[in-house]
N, C-alpha and C positions, 0 to 999 in steps of 0.2 A: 510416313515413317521411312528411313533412308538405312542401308545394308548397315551402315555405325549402329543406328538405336537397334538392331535386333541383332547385331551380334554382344553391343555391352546387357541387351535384355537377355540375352541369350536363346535367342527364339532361333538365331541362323548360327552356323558355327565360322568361324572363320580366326584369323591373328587382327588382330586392333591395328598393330604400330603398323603392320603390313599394308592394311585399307588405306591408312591414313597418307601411304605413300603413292598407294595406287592412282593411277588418273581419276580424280573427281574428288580424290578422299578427302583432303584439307576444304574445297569447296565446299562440303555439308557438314564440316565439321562443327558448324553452328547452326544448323536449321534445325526449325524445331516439326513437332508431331503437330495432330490436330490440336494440342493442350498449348503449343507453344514450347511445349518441354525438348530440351534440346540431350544428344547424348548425356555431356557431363552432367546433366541434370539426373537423370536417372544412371548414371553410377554413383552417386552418390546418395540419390535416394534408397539405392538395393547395399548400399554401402559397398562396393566394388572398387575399393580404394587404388587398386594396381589398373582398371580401365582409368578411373578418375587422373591417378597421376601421367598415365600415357597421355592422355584428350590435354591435359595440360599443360604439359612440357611442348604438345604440339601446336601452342594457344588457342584453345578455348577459349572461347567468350566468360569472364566472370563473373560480369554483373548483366548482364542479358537476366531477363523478365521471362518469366511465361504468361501466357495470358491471367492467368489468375495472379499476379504480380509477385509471382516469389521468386528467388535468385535461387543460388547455390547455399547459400547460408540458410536457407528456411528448407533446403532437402536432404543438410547433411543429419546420419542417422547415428552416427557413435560419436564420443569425444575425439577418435581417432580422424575420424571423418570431417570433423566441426575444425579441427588443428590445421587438418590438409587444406583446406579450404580457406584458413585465416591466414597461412601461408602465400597465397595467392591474390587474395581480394585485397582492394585499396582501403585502406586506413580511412582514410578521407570519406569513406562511403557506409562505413557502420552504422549511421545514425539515420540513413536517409529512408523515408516513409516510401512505402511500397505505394504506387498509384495507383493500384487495383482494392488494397485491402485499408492501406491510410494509414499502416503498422510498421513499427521499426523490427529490426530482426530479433532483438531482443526480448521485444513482446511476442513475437509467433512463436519464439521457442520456447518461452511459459506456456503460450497456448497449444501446443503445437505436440509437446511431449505429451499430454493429458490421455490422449487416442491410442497411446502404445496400452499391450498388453501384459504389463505391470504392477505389482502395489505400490498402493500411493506413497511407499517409504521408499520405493526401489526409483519411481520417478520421480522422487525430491531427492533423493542422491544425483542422478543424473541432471535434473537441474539443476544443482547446485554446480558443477561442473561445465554444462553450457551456460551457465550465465556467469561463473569465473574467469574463463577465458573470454569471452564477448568483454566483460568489465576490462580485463588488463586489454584486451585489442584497440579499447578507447569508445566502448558503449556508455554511452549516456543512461545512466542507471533512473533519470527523472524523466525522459522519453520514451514514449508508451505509444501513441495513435495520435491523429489530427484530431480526436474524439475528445483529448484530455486523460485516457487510460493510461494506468503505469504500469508497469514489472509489478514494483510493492505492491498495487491492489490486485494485480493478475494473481500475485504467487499469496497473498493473504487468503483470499477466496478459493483458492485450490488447496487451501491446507500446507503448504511448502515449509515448513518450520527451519531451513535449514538453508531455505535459500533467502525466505524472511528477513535472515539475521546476517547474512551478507550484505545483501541490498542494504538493508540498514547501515551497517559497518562501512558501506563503500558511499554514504550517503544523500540513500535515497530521502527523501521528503515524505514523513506520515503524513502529512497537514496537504498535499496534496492530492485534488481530489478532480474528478472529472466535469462535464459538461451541466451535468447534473449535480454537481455537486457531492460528491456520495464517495467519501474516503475509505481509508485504507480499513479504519477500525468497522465504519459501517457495514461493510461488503464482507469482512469476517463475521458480524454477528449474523448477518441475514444468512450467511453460507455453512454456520455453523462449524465453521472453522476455527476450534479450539486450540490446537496447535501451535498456527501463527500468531493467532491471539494475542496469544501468551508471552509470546517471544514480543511483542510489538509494546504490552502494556509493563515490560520490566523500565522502560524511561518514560515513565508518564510525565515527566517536565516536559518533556519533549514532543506534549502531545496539546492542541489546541481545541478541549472539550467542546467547548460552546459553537464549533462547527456544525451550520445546519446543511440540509440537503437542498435541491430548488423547490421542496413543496414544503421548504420550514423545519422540517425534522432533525433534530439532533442525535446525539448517538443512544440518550436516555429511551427517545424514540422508538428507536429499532431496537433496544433491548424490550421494550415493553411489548413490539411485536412480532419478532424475528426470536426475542433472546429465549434460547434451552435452557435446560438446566446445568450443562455444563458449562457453557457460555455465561451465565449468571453469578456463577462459582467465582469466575478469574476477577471479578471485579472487588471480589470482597475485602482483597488487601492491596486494592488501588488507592493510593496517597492523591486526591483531591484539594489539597490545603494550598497546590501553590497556584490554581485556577483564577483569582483574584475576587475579593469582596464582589465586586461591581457584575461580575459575571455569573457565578455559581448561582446564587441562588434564582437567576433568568434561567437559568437550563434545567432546573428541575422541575423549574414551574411554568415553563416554556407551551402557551397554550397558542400553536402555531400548528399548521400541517393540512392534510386534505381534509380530513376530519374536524379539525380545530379544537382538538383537543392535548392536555398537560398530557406527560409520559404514563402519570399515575390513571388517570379517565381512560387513556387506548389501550391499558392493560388489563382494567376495568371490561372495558369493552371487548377485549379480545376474549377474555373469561366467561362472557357474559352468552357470547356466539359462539363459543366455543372454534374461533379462529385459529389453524394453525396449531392445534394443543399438543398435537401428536410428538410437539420435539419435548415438550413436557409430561414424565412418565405420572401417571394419576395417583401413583401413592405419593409422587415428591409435589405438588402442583399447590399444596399448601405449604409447605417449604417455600417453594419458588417465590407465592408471594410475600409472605414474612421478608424475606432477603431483598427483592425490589421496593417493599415499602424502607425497610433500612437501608438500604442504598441510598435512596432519596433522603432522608432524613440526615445521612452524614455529612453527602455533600452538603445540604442547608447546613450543617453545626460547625460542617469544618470553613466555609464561608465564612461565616458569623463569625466565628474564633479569628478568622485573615482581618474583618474588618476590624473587631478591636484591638487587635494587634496594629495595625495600621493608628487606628486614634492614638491608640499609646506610644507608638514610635512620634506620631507628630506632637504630642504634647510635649514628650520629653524632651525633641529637638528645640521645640519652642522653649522653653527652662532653661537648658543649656543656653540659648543666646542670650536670654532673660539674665543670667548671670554672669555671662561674657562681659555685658554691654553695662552693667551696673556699677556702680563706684561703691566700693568699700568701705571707706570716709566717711560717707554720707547713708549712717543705717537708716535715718528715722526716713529718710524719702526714698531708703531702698524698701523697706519696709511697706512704705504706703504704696510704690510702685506694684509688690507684690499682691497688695491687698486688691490693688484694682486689675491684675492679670487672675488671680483666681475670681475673681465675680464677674470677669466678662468670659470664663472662656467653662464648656463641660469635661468633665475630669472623667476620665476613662470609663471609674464604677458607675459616672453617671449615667454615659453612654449604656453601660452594657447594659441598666435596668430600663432604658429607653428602650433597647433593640428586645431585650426579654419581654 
């Protein structure tokens, strides 16, 4: 540790601009501690904004590493601090994965804020604030980790409701999911994170249900194992209809996973071992299930309801040509033409008492 880091630690007393004039001072004005942490590191870790601007007007290294791979962007501690510093660092370097940790800045500072000692509504204000400046700076709001991690599922699973709805708005990718598979909606129900939740299921067009994780599991899944009671709540006035015929009713009945078992059997089984109950209070826990069994039962109905909607958009299109392509002239062979389009083809109500 060199006379800089313990006068901006304040361990030794002395003038900064002074040292830095003194013989040697500019020489160490980058060397770091046994951590690698260099002065300007730790003024703006202590947020010492007036050491920080000194160390850098006299150039400071800015994108110097510590050994554990953070820069100045993963030490700065206020918005003030975060601003000083985007002032400085190169544009061009926002997005680039740390080699120590395989994270861009934007994700350590989801991560990164979690450790302050704050409520968790005072630290989704502030991040909502380091992750608005990182955005305008030119952050990659879909760059997260070599891992496949985002911002969205970092700040989903920390409850962020506020930075959620930014990342969305600046947009991020729900349907994006990591190594594992395991997206943004997943990692809220398993974290119990009702909040972003919430914020994430007001565009369910926008959202690709039938996403599984690598061991099979869909989001039905993880409600049936992870999902609380209030986690179970937001889904009751989720619009499922526009998920498509060919899909919905696979993911309800999706009998895929470690287990190998449908969403309805693993919650079965979770009940049965009394897995995880705890986020389910015991006077709601017959509630809970009534509401998952109807869950599953909608999406099957509002399925069903998509595919004869579908038959009946294709029938109807087929009539209309039917009558395009017909001659008017000629009723008796338009007629007989008709006669043989309705006996080779099923007519909607028949369909639906096929599917009933």
């Amino acid at each position: 540790m060199t006379r800089l880091h313990k006068i901006v630690l304040g361990i030794e007393t002395g003038d900064l601009a002074e040292e830095l004039e003194a013989y040697l001072g500019l020489s160490l004005i980058n060397k770091g501690d046994r951590r690698g942490r260099t002065p300007l590191m730790w003024a703006f870790m202590r947020d010492d904004l007036d050491a920080a601007e000194i160390l850098l007007q006299n150039g400071a290294d800015v994108i110097k590493r510590c050994r554990h791979g953070a820069n100045i962007l993963n030490c700065a501690r206020s918005v003030e601090g975060l601003d000083l510093c985007l002032k400085y660092f190169p544009a061009s370097l926002i997005n680039s994965f740390s080699p120590a940790s395989g994270i861009t800045a934007l994700l350590s500072i989801n991560q990164q804020l979690t450790i302050l000692p704050e409520s968790d509504e005072d630290t989704d204000a502030k991040n909502f604030q380091f992750t608005s400046r990182l955005i305008d700076a030119g952050a990659d709001v879909n760059l997260g980790s070599v891992s496949g991690n985002t911002p969205l599922r970092e700040c989903a699973a920390r409850n962020y409701p506020r930075t959620t709805k930014l990342l969305l708005d600046c947009g991020a990718d729900v349907n994006k999911s990591c190594r594992k598979g395991i997206t943004a909606i997943m990692e809220a129900i398993r974290e119990r994170a009702d909040a972003s939740l919430s914020i994430i299921l007001n565009e369910p067009g926008n959202i690709k249900f039938p996403l599984k994780n690598s061991h099979g599991w869909n989001f039905l899944h993880y409600l049936a194992w992870y999902g609380s009671y209030e986690i179970l709540e937001l889904f009751k006035t989720v619009d499922f209809s526009g998920m498509g015929a060919d899909t919905g009713l696979k993911i309800a009945d999706c009998k895929e996973g470690i287990l190998g078992c449908t969403p309805e059997e693993l919650a079965i089984y979770r009940f049965e071992d009394e897995k995880d109950m705890k986020r389910i209070p015991e006077s709601r826990r017959e509630e809970w299930w009534d509401s998952f069994i109807k869950l599953l039962n909608r999406i099957r109905e509002q399925t069903r309801i998509s595919l004869l909607d579908e038959i009946s958009s294709g029938t109807s299109e087929e009539q209309e040509d039917i009558e395009r392509t017909s001659d008017p002239e000629d009723s008796s062979d338009d007629e007989e033409f008709h006669d043989c389009y309705s006996d080779a083809h099923t007519s909607p109500q028949d369909a639906a008492e096929i599917l009933i």
